[in-house]
Structures are given as C-alpha cells and as structure tokens.
VMD Tcl script that draws the C-alpha trace (Angstrom):
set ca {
  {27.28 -59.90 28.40}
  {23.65 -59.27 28.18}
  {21.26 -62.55 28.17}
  {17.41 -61.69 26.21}
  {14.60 -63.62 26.10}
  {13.80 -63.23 22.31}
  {9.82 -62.41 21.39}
  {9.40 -63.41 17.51}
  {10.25 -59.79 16.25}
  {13.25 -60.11 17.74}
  {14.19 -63.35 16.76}
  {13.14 -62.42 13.51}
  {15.36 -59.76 13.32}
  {18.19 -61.22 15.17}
  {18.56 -64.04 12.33}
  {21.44 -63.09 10.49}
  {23.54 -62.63 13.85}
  {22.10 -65.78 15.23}
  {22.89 -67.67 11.89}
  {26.91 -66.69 12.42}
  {26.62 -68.34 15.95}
  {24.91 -71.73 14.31}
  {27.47 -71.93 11.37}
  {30.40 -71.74 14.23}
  {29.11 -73.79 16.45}
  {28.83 -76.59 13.53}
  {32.10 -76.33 11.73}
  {33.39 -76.29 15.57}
  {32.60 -79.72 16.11}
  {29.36 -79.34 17.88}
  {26.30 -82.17 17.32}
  {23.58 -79.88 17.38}
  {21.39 -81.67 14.28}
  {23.50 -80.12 11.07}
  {26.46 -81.56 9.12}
  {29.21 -78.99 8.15}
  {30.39 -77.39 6.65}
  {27.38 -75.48 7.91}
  {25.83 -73.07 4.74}
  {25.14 -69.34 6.09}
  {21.82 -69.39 4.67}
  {20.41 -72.05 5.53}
  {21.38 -71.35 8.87}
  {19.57 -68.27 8.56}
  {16.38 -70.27 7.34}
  {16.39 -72.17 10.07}
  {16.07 -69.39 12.77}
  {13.24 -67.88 10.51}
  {11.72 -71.06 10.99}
  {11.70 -70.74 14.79}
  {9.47 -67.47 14.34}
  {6.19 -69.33 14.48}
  {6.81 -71.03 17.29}
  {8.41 -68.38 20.13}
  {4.79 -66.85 18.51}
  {2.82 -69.96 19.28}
  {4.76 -70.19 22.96}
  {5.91 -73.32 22.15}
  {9.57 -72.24 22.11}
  {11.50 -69.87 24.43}
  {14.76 -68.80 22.96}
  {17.42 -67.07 25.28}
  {20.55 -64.93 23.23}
  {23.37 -63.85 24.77}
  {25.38 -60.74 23.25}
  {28.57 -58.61 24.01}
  {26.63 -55.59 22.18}
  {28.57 -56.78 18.91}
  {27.60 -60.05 18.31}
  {25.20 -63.04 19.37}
  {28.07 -65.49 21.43}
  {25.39 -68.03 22.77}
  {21.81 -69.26 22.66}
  {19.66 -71.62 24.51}
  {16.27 -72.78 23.86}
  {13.34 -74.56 25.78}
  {10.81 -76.73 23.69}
  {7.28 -77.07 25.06}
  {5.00 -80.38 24.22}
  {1.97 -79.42 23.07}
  {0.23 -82.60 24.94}
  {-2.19 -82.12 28.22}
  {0.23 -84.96 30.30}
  {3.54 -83.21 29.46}
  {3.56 -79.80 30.25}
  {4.98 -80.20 33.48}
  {7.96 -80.81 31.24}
  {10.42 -78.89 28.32}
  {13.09 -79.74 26.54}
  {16.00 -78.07 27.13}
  {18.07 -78.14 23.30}
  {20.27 -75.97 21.00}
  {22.82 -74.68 23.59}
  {25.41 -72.98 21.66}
  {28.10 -71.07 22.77}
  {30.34 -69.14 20.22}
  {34.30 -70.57 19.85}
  {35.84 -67.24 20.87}
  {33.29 -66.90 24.33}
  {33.99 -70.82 25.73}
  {35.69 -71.69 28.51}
  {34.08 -68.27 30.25}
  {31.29 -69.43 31.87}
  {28.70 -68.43 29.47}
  {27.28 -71.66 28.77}
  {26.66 -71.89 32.39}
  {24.93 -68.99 32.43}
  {22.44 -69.70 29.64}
  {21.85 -73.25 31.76}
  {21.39 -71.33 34.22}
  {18.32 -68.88 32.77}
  {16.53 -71.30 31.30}
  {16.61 -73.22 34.53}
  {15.12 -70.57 36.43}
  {12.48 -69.75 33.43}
  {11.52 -73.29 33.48}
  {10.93 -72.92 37.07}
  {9.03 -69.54 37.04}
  {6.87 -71.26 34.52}
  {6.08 -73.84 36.59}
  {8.14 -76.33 34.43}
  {9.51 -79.76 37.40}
  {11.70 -81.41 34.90}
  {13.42 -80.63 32.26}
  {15.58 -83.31 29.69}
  {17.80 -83.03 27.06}
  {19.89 -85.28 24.34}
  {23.79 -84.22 24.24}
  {26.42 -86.26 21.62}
  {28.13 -88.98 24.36}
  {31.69 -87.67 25.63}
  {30.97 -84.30 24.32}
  {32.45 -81.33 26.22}
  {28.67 -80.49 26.80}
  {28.66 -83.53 29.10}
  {30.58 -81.77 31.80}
  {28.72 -79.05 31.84}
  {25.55 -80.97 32.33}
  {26.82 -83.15 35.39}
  {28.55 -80.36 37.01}
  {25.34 -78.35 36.73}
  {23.21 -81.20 38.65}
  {21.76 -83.10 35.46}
  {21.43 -86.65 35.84}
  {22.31 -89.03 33.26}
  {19.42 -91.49 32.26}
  {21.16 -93.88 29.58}
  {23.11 -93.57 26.11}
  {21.73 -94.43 22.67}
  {24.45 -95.63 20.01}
  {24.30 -94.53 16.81}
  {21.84 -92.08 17.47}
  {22.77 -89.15 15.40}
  {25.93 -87.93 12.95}
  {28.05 -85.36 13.76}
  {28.90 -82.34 11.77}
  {31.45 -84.70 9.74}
  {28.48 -86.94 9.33}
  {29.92 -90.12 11.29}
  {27.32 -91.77 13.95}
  {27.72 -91.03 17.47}
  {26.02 -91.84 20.93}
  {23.90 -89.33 22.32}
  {23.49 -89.68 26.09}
  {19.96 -88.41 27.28}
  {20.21 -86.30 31.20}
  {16.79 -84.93 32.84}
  {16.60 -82.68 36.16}
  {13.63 -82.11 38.19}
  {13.72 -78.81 39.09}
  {12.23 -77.57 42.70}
}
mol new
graphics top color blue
foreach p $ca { graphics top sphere $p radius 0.5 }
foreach p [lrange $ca 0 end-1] q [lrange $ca 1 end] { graphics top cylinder $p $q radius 0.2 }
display resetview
C-alpha cells in the first residue's frame, strides 16, 4: 500500500478512481456529507472541485493505493484567517469496504498527523457521525472528544444523526 500526497494534476487525474472510493464509502453507511445511493458522477465532480484548492494550498489530500485502485483518502482543510492557522481540519477519511479492518485508516491518521506537524499545524479537529465505527479509531488514536451535536447532519439514508466533534493538539 502506497500513501501520496496528491498535487492538483494528480488529483485531477486521479478523479475517476477517487470517485469509486466516495460512492463506496457512501452506499457503505459512512456520514461523510452525501446521501446514497451515491451517483458516480457526481462523485467525480466533486473531486474536480477539490482541484482549486490543493492549488490554492488550502487543502492537502493524502490517497492510498494497492497499485490497482484508490482504497483510502484523507484530507486536511486550512482556514484562510490570520488567528487560525495554527489549526486544520482534519475531514473526508475514507477507507474502501474491501481494505477495513487492516489498519489503513490508521495509517492515513497517521500521515496527516505528522504533515500537520511538519507544517507547523498544534491542533487539529474534526466532526465524525456519534457511535460511528470512526469513533474508535479517533479515541484509540489519542483524539479527545469535545461534545456531541444532535441532529447535526443526515446520513447516507438521509435520517439525522449526532455528530460528535474530537480535536488533538499535536506536539
């Protein structure tokens, strides 16, 4: 399993393989902002849509492949504000069906931990659905937990659910 730091030509390029990875992720269960059954091309459209920002720097996106096929993805989001860029958003981890249970989402965690770090990034947050399998990995990976909102997003079926927000200040 290779893990890449995508520039915008890649990312551009990688669309169609990152669009499979979004549409299972989605009609798997996973609330990451899209209601399934999850439609190929838009999926596509969305990753296009990232282009302009990996460009601008606000986004770093992180793919992992098996040399066939994209099987994860995580992304940091940068505020564009002077008082917050000692801070990113960690969002969109996504690990394919077939790869979980392996330790990949771990790993992806893992290097955008480290980027954040390198970059001089001391805290990073996120928003995960509440009792979501995501939730272990977060705790068991040192995230804190900072407070649940109800209703604060549907899932792919389109019924409400809790998110629960985590942050970790990285050293």
């Amino acid at each position: 399993m290779i893990v890449t730091r995508l520039d915008e030509a890649q990312l551009s390029s990688w669309a169609e393989e990152l669009a499979e990875l979004l549409v299972d992720t989605v009609d798997g269960g996973a609330s990451i902002g899209f209601l399934a059954p999850m439609d190929r091309a838009a999926a596509v459209a969305w990753w296009k849509e990232r282009v302009g920002a990996v460009a601008a720097g606000h986004l770093a996106v992180w793919a992992a492949r098996d040399g066939r096929r994209a099987l994860g993805t995580v992304t940091l989001a940068f505020p564009d504000k002077p008082n917050s860029r000692h801070r990113a958003e960690l969002v969109k981890l996504m690990v394919h069906r077939d790869a979980r249970g392996q330790g990949l989402g771990r790993t992806l965690l893992g290097t955008a931990e480290e980027a954040a770090r390198s970059a001089g990034i001391t805290l990073l947050h996120l928003d995960t659905e509440t009792h979501s399998p995501a939730e272990h990995l977060y705790g068991s990976a040192g995230w804190t937990r900072a407070g649940v909102i109800p209703d604060y997003a549907a899932d792919p079926a389109g019924v409400l659910r809790p998110t629960t927000l985590y942050y970790k200040r990285l050293g």
